[in-house]
PASEBA-1860 file (N, C-alpha, C; in nm, 3 decimals):
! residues 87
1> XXXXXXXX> -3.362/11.559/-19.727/-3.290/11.642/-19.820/-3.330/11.610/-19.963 ~ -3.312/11.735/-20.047/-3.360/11.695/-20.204/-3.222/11.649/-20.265 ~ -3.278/11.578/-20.383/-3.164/11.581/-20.501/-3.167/11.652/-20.572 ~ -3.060/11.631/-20.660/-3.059/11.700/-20.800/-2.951/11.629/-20.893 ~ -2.956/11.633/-21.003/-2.872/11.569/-21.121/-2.684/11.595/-21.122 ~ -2.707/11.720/-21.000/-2.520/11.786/-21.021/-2.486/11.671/-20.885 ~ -2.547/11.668/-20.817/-2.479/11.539/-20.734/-2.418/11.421/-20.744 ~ -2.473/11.387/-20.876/-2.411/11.277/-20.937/-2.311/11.301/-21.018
9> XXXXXXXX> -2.249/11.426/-21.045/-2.100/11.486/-21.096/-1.974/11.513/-20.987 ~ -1.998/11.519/-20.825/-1.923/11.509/-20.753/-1.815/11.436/-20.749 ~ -1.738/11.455/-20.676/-1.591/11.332/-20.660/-1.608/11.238/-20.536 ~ -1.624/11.149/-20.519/-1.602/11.098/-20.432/-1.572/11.124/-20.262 ~ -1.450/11.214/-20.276/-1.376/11.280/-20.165/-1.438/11.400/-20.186 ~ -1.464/11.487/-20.066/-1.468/11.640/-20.139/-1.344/11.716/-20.138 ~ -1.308/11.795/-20.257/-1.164/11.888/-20.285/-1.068/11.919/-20.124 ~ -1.037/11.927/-20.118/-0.935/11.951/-20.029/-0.937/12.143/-20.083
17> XXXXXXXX> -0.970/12.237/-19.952/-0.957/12.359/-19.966/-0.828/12.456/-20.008 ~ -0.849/12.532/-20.118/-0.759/12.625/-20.172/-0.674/12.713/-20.059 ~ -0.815/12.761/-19.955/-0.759/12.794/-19.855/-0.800/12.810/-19.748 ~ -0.757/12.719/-19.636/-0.847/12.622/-19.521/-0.817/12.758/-19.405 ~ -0.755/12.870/-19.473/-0.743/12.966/-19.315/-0.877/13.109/-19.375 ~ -0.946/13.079/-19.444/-1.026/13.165/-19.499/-1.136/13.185/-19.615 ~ -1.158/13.307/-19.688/-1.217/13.321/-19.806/-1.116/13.331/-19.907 ~ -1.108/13.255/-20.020/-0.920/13.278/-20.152/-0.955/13.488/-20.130
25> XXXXXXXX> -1.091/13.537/-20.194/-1.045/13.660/-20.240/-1.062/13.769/-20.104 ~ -1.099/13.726/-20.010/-1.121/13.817/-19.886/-0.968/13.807/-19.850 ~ -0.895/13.727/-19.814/-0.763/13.703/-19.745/-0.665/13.806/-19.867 ~ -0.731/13.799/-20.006/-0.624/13.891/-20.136/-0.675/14.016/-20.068 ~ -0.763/14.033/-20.058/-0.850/14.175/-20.068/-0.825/14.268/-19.925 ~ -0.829/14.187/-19.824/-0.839/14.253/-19.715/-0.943/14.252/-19.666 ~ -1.047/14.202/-19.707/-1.201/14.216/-19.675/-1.263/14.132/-19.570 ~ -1.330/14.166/-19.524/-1.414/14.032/-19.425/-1.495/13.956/-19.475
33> XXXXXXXX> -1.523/13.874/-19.383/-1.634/13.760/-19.413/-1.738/13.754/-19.296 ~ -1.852/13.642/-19.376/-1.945/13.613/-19.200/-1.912/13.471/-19.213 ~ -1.926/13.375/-19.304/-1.982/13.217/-19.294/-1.876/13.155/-19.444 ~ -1.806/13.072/-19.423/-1.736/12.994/-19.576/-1.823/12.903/-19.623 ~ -1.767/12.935/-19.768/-1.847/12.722/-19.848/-1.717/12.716/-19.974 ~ -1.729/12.561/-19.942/-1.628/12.503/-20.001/-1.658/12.469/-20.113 ~ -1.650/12.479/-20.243/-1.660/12.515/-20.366/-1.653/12.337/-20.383 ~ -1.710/12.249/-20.443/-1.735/12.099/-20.418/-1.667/12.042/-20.600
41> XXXXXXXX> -1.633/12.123/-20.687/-1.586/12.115/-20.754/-1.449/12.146/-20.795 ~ -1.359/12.242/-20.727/-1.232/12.251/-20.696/-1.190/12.280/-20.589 ~ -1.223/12.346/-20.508/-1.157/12.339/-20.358/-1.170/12.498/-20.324 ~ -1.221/12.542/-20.388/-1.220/12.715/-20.357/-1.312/12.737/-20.238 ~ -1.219/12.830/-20.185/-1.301/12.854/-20.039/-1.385/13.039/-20.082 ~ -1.506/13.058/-20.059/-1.548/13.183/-20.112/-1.692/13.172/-19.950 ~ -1.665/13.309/-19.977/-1.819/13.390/-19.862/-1.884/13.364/-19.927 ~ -1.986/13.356/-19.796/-2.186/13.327/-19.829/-2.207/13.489/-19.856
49> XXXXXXXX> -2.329/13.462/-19.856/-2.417/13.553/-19.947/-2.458/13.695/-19.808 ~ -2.465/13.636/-19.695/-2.463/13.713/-19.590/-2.296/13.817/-19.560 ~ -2.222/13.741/-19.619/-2.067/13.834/-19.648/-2.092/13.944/-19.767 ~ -2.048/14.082/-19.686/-2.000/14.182/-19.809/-1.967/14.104/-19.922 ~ -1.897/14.064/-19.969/-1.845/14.044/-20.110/-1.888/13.891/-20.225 ~ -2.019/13.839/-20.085/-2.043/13.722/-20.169/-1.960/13.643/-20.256 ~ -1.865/13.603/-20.209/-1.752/13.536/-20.327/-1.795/13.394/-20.342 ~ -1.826/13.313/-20.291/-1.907/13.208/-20.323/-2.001/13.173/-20.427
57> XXXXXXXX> -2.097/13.310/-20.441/-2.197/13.283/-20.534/-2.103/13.331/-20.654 ~ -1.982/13.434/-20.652/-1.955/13.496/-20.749/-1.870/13.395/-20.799 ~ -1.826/13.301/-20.756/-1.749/13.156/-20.776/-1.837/13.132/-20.873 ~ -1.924/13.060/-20.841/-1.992/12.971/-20.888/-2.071/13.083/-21.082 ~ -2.059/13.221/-21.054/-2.145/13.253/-21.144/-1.980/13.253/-21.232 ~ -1.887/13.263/-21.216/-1.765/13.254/-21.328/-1.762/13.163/-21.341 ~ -1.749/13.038/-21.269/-1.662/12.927/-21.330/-1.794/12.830/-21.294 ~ -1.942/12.845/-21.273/-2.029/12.728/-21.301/-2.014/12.603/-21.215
65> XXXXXXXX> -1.928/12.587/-21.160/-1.923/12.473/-21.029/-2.036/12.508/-20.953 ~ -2.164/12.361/-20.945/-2.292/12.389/-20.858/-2.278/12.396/-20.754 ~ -2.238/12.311/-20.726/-2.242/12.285/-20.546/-2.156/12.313/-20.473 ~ -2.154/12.355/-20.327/-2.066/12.385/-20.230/-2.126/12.333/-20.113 ~ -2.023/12.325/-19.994/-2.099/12.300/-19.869/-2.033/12.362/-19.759 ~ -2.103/12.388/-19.690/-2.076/12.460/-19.550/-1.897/12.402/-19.498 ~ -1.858/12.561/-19.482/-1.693/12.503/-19.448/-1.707/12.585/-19.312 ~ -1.807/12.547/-19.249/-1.804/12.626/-19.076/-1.808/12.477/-18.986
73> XXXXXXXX> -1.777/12.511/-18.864/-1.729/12.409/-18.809/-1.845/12.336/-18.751 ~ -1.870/12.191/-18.784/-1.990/12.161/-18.731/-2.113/12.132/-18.785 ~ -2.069/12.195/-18.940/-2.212/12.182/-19.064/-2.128/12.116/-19.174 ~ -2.237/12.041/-19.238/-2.226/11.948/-19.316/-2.283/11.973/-19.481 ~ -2.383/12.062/-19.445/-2.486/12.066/-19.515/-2.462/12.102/-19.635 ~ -2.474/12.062/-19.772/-2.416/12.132/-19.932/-2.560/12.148/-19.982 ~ -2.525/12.334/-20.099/-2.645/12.357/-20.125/-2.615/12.407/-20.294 ~ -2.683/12.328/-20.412/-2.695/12.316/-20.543/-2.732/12.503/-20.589
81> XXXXXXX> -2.653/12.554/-20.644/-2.680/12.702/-20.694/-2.742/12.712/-20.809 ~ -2.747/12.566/-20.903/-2.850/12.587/-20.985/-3.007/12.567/-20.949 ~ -3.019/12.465/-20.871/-3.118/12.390/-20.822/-3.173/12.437/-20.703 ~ -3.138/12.540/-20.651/-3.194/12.586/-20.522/-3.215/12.547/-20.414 ~ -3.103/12.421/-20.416/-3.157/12.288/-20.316/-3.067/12.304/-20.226 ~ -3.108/12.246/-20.108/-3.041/12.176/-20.001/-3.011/12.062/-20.039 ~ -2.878/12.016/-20.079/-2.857/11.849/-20.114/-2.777/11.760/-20.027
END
C-alpha cells in the first residue's frame, strides 16, 4: 500500500459512524446506495462513486476530509481523495 502525508492527520481510533444503518444523505433523501465509506475524519457515512448520488466524494469535496475507508463488511481498505491512493 502507498502513503501519503493526510495519514499522518488521522486519529488514532477511527470516528465512530454518524450513521452505522446507512448513507447520512441517502437514508434523508430516500435514495439508494451500492457500497459505504466512512468519512476517517468525522464519522460521516456517504456512497461510493458507483452509487447514484456519490455522497462520499461529495463529502469530502464540501468539507475537505481526505480519507475514508470501506464501511462494507469485510474490507478494510482506506482510500486518500486527494492523493489518489490506496492507503
Amino acid at each position: 500500500m502507498a502513503t501519503c502525508e493526510h495519514v499522518l492527520t488521522l486519529p488514532v481510533d477511527d470516528p465512530s459512524p454518524n450513521t452505522p444503518q446507512g448513507c447520512e444523505e441517502c437514508l434523508a433523501e430516500g435514495t439508494r446506495w451500492v457500497h459505504l465509506r466512512l468519512c476517517l475524519g468525522c464519522g460521516h457515512v456517504g456512497c461510493c462513486d458507483s452509487s447514484p448520488m456519490k455522497h462520499a466524494s461529495a463529502h469530502f469535496a464540501k468539507e475537505g476530509h481526505p480519507i475514508v475507508r470501506s464501511f462494507e463488511p469485510g474490507e478494510d481498505w482506506r482510500w486518500c481523495f486527494v492523493d489518489e491512493l490506496i492507503v
